[in-house]
VOZA-337591 format. One line per 10 residues: for each residue x, y, z of C-alpha. Coordinates in steps of 0.25 Angstrom, whole numbers, plus 5000, padded with zeros to 4 digits. Example, Ala and Ser with C-alpha at 12.3 -4.5 7.8 and 13.67 -1.06 7.14 Angstrom:
2
5049 4982 5031; 5055 4996 5029
# end
This chain:
108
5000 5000 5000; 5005 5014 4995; 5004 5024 5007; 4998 5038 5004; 5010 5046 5005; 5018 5038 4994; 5004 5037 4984; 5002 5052 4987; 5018 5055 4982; 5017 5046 4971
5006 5052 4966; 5011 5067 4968; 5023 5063 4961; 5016 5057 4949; 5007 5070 4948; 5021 5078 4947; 5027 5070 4937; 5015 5070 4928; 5015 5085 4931; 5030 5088 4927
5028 5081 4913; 5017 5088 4909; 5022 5101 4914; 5036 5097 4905; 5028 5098 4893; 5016 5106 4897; 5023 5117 4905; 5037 5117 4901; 5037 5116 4885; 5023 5125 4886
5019 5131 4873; 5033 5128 4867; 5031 5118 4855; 5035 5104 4858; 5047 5097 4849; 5040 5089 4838; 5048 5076 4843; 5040 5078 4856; 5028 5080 4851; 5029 5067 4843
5032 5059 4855; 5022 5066 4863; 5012 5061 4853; 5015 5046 4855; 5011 5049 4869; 4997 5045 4871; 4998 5034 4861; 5008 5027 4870; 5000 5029 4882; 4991 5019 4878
4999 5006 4876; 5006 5010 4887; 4995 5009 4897; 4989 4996 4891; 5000 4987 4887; 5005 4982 4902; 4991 4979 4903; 4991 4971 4889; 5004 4965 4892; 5005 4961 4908
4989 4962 4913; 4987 4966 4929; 4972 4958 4926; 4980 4946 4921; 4992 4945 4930; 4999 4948 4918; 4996 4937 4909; 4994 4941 4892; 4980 4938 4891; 4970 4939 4877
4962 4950 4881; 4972 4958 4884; 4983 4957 4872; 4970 4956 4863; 4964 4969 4868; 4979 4976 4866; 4980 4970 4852; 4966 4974 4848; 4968 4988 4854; 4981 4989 4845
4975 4983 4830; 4963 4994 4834; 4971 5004 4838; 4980 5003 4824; 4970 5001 4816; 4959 5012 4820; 4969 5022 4825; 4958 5024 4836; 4963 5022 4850; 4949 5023 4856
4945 5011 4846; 4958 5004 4851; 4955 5005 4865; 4940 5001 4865; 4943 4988 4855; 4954 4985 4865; 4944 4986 4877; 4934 4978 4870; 4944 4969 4865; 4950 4966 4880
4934 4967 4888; 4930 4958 4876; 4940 4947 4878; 4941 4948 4893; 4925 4946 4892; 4927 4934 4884; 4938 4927 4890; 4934 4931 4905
# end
């Protein structure tokens, strides 16, 4: 069990952090153009977020102490094939989520 003093500090710290990188962009570079480099990798950003977030859940499961199962590596290929083919991440996500429920319902 965390004690409060500690939470209460981690917490405080990570709201600073997160602070200070925002301000680096936000408050320091201002209304100064950004290099174009920058803004290409900027760009890539919320498009890696994403896979970032879901593959440990694909790849090593908390629901399945880890174990690959079919719901999940189908749901993550569907989710892929959509995404590529439609360009729609909303479409990608939703056939993913149908695609992992579905199979879960079926084999469960």
């Amino acid at each position: 069990m965390i004690d409060k003093p500690e939470l209460w500090t981690v917490i405080i710290g990570l709201g600073i952090g997160s602070y200070a990188l925002r301000f680096a962009f936000l408050g320091i570079v201002g209304d100064r153009p950004m290099p174009p480099w920058l803004l290409r990798h900027l760009r890539y950003t919320a498009v890696a977020m994403l896979p970032a977030l879901v593959a440990p859940q694909v790849v090593w499961p908390a629901a399945t102490d880890g174990a690959a199962d079919l719901p999940r590596m189908s749901a993550a290929t569907v989710t892929l094939v959509v995404g590529l083919l439609t360009k729609s991440v909303l479409t990608a996500v939703f056939s993913g989520a149908a695609t992992l429920f579905g199979l879960l319902y079926l084999l469960g």
